[in-house]
Backbone as a printed PyTorch tensor [residue, N CA C, xyz], in Angstrom:
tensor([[[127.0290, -53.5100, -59.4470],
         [127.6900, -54.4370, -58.5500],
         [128.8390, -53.7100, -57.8650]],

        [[129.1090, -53.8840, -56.7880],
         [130.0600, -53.7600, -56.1250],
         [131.7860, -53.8890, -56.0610]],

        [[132.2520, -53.8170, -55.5020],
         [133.8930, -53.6790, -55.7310],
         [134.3110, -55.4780, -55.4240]],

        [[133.6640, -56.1440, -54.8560],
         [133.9910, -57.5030, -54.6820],
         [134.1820, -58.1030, -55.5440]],

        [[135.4240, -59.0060, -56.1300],
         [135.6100, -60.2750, -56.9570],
         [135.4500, -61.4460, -56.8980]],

        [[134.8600, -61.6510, -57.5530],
         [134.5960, -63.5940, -56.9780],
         [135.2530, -64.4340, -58.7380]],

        [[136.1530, -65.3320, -58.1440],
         [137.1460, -65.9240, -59.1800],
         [137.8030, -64.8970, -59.6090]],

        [[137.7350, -63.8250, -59.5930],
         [138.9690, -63.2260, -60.1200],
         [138.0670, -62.1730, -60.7980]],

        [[136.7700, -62.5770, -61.6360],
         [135.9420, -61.8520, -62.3110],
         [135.1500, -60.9320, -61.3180]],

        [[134.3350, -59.6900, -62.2660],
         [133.6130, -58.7030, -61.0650],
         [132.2400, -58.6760, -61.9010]],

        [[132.2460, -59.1820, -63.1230],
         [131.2040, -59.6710, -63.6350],
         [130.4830, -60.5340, -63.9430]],

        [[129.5080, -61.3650, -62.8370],
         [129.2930, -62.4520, -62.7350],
         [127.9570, -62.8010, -62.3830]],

        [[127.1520, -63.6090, -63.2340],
         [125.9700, -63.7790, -63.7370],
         [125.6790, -64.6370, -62.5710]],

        [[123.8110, -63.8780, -62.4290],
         [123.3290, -64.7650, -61.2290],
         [122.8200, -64.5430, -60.0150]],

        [[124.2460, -63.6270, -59.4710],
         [124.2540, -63.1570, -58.4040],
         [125.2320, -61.6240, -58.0450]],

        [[124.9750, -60.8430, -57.0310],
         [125.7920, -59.5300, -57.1320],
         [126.3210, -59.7950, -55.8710]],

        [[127.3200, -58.9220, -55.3040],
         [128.1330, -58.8950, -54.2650],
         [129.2080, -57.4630, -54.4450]],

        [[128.6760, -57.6070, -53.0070],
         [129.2820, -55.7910, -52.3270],
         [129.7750, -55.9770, -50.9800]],

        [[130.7270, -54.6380, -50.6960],
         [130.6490, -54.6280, -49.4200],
         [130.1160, -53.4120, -48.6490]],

        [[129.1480, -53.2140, -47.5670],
         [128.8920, -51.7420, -46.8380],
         [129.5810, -51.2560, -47.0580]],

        [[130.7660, -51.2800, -46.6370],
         [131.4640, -50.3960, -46.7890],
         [132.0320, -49.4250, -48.1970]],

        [[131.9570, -49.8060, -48.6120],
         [131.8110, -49.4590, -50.5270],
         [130.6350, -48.5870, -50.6750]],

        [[129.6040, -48.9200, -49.6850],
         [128.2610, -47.6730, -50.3560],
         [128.4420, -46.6740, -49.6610]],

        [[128.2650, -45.4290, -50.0370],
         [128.1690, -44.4770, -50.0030],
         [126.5910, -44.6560, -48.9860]],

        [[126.7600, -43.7210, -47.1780],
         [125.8340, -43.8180, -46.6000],
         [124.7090, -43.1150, -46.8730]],

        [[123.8390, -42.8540, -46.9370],
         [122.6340, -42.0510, -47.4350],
         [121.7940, -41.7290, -46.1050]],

        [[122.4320, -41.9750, -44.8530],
         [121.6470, -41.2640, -43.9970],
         [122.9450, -41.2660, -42.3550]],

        [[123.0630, -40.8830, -41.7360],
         [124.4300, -40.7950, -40.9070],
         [124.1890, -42.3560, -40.2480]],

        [[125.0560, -42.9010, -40.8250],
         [125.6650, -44.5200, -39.8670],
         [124.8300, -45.2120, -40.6290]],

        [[124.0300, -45.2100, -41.8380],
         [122.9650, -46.2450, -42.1630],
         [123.4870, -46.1670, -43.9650]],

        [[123.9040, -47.5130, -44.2820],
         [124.8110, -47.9240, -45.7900],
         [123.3100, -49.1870, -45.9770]],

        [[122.5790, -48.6200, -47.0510],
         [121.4070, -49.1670, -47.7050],
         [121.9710, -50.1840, -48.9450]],

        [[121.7430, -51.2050, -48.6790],
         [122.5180, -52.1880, -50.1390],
         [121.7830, -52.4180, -50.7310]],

        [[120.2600, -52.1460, -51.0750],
         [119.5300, -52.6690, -51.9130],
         [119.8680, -52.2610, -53.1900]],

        [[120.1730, -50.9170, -53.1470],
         [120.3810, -51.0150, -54.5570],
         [121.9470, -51.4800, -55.3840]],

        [[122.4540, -51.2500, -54.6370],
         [124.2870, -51.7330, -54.7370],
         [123.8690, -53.4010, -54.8630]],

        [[123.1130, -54.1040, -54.6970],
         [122.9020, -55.4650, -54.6100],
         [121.7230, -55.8700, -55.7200]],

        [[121.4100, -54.7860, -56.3400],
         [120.4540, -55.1570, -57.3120],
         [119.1000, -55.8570, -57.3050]],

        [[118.5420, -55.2190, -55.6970],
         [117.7060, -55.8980, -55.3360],
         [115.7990, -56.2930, -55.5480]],

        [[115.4830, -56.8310, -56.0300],
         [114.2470, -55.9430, -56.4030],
         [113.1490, -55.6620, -54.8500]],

        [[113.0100, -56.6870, -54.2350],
         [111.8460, -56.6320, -53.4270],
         [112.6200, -56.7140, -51.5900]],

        [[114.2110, -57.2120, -52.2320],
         [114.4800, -57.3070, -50.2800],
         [115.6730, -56.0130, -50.0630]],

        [[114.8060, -55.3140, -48.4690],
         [115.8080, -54.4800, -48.7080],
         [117.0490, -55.2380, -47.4300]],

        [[118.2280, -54.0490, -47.5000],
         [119.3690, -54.8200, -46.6820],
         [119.7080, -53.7260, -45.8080]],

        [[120.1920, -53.1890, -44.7020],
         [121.1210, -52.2020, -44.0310],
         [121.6980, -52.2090, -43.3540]],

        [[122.6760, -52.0360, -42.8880],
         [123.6680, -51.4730, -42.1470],
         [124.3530, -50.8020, -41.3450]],

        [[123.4360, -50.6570, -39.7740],
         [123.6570, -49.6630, -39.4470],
         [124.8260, -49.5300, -38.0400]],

        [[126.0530, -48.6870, -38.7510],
         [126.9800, -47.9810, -37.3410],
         [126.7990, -46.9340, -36.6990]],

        [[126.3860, -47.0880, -34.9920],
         [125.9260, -46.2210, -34.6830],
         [126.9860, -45.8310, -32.7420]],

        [[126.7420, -44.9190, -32.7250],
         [126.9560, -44.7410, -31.2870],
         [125.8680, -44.7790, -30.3610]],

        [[126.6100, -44.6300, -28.8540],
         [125.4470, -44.2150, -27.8170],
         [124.4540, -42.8610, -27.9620]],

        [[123.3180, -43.2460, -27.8070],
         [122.2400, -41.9370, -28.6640],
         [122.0700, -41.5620, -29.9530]],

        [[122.4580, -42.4960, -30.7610],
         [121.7590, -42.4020, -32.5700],
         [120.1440, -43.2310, -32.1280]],

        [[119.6550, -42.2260, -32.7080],
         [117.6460, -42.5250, -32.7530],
         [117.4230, -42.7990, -33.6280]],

        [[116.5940, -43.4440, -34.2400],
         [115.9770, -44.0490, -35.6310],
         [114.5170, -43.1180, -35.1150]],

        [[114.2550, -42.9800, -36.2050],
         [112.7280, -42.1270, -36.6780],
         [111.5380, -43.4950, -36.1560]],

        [[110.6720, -42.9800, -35.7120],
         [109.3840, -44.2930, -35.2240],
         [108.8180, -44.1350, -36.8850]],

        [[108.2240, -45.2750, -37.6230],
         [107.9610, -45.6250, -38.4220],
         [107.3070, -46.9560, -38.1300]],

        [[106.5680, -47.3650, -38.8750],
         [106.0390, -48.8780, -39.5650],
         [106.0110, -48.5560, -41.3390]],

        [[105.7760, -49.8240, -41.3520],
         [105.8840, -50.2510, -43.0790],
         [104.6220, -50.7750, -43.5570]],

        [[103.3440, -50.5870, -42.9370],
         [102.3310, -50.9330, -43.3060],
         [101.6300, -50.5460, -44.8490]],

        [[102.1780, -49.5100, -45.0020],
         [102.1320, -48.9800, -46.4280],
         [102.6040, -50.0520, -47.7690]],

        [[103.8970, -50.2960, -47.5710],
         [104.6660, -50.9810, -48.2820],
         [104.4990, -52.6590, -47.9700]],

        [[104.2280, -52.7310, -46.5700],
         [103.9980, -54.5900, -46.5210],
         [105.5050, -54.9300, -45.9500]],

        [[106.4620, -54.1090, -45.5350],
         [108.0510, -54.9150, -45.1770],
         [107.8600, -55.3680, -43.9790]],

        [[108.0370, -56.8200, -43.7930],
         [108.5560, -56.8780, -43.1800],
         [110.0140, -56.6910, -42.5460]],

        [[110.2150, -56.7230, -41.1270],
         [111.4790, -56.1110, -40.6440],
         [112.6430, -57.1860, -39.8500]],

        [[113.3970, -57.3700, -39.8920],
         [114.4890, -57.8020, -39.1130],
         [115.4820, -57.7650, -38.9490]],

        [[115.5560, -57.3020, -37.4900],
         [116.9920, -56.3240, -37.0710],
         [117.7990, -57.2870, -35.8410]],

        [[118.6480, -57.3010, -36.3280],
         [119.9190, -57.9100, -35.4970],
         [121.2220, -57.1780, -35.2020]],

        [[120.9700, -57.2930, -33.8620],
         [122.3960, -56.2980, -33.5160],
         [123.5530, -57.3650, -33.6080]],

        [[125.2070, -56.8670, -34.1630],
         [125.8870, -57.7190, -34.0650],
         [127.1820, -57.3480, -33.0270]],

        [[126.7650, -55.7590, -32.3500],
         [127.9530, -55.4310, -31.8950],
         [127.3580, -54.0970, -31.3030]],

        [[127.3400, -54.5460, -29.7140],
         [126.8370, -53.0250, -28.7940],
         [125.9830, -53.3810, -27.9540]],

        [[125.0570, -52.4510, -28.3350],
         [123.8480, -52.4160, -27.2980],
         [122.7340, -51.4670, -27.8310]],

        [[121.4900, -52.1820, -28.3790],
         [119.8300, -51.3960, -29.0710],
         [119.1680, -51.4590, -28.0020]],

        [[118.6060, -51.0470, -28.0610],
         [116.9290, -50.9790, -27.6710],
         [115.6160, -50.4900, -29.0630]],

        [[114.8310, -51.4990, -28.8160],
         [113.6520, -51.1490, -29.8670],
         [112.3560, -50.8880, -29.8620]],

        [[112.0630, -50.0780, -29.6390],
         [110.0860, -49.7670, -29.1920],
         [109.2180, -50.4520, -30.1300]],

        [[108.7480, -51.3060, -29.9630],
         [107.2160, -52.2020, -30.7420],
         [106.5590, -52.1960, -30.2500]],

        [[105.3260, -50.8580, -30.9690],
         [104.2420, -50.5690, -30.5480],
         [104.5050, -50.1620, -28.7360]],

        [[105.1150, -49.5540, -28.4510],
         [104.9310, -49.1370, -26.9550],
         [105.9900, -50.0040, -25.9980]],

        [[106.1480, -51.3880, -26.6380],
         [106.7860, -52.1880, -25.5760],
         [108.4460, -51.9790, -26.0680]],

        [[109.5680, -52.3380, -25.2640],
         [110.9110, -51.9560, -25.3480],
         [111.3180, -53.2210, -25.0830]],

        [[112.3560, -53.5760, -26.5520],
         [112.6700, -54.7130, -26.3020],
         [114.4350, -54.7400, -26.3300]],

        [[115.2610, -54.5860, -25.0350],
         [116.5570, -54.6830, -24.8440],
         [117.2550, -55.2690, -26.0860]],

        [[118.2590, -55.1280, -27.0720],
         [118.7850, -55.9170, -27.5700],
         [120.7580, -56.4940, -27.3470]],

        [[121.2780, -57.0580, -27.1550],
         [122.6010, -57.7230, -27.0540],
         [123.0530, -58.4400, -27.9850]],

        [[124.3690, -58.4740, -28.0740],
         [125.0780, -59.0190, -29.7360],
         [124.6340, -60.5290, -29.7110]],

        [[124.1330, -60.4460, -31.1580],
         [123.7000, -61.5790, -31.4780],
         [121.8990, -62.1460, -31.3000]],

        [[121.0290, -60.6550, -30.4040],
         [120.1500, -60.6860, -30.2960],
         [119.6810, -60.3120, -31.9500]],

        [[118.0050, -61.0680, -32.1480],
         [117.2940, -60.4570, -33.5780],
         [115.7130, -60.2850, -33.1460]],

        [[115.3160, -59.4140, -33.9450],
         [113.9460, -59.0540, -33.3550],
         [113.2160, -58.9000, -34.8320]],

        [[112.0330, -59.8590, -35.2880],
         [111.2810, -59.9310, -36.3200],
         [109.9730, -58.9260, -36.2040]],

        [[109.9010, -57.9180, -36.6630],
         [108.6280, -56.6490, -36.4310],
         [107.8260, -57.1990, -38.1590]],

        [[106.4020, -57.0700, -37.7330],
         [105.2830, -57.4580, -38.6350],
         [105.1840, -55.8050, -39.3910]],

        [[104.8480, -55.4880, -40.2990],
         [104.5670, -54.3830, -41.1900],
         [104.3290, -53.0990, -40.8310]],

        [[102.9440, -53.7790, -39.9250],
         [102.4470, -52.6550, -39.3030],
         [102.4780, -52.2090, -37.7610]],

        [[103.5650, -52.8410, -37.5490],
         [103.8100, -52.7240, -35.8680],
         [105.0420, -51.2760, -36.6110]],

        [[104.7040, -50.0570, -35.5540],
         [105.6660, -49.3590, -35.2830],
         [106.6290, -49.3560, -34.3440]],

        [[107.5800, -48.7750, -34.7430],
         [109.1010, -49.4960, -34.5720],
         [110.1660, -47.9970, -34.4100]],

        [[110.8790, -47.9750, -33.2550],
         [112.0180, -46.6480, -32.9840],
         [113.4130, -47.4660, -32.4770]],

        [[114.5320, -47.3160, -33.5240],
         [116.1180, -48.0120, -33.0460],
         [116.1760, -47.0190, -32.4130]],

        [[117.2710, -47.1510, -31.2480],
         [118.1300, -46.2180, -30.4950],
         [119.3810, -47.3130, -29.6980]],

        [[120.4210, -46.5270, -29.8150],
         [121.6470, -47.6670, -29.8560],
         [122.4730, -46.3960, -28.5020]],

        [[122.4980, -48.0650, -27.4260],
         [122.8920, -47.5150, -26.0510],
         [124.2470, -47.6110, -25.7750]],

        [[125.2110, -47.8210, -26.5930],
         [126.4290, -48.4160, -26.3600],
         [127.5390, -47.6130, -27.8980]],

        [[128.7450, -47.2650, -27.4710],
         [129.3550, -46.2540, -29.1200],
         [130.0150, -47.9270, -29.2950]],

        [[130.1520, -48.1300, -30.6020],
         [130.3510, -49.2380, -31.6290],
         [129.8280, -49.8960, -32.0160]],

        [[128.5820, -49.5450, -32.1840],
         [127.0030, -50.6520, -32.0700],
         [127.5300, -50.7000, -33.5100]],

        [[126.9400, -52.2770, -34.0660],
         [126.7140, -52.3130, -35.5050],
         [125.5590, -53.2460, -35.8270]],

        [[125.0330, -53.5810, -36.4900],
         [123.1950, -53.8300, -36.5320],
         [123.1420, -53.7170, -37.9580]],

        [[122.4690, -55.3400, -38.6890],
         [121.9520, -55.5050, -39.9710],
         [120.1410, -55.5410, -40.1630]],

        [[119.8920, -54.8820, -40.6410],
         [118.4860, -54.3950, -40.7430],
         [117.9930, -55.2500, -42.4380]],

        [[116.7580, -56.2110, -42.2140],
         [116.5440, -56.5630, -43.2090],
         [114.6350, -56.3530, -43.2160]],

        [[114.5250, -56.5000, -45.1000],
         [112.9940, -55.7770, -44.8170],
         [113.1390, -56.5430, -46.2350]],

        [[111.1540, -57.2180, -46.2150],
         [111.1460, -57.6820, -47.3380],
         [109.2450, -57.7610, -47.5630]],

        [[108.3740, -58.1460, -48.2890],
         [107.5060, -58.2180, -48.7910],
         [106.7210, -59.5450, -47.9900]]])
């Protein structure tokens, strides 16, 4: 669990709680909470990025994740399967498993929660 207190306690049955910022990033601008959150099957991320950070093209057809990415601050763009879909704060975009998928963030202060689950 994470550095967060809830009632005062940091050990607390049920449920876990963290903040990004507390994890240690594991890839430049991208803070992965699944495991800081004790997660079994959903993953969580985090990503701060500038103008011209690329995400790798990938799908999850292997694994079955689904994807959903919401920018909360900047400016994405996201390739699905070929088509480019503009994103703006507060925009979210739901990608199916096997649709391949490339972030690239057009704007410096972008910040964007990336969720993926079964």
């Amino acid at each position: 669990m994470g550095s967060l207190a809830v009632n005062g306690e940091e050990d607390v049955t049920g449920y876990d709680a963290t903040s990004y910022e507390d994890v240690e990033p594991r890839a430049p601008g991208m803070s992965f909470l699944r495991d800081a959150l004790d997660c079994e099957t959903h993953g969580l991320t985090v990503i701060e990025a500038d103008e011209g950070w690329d995400g790798l093209e990938h799908d999850h057809e292997d694994d079955g994740q689904e994807g959903v990415y919401l920018l909360l601050e900047g400016e994405a763009t996201i390739q699905l399967d070929g088509d480019q879909v503009d994103l703006a704060p507060g925009d979210a975009v739901r990608v199916d498993p096997e649709t391949t998928r490339e972030l690239r963030f057009t704007a410096d202060d972008s910040l964007m929660v990336v969720t993926g689950a079964p």
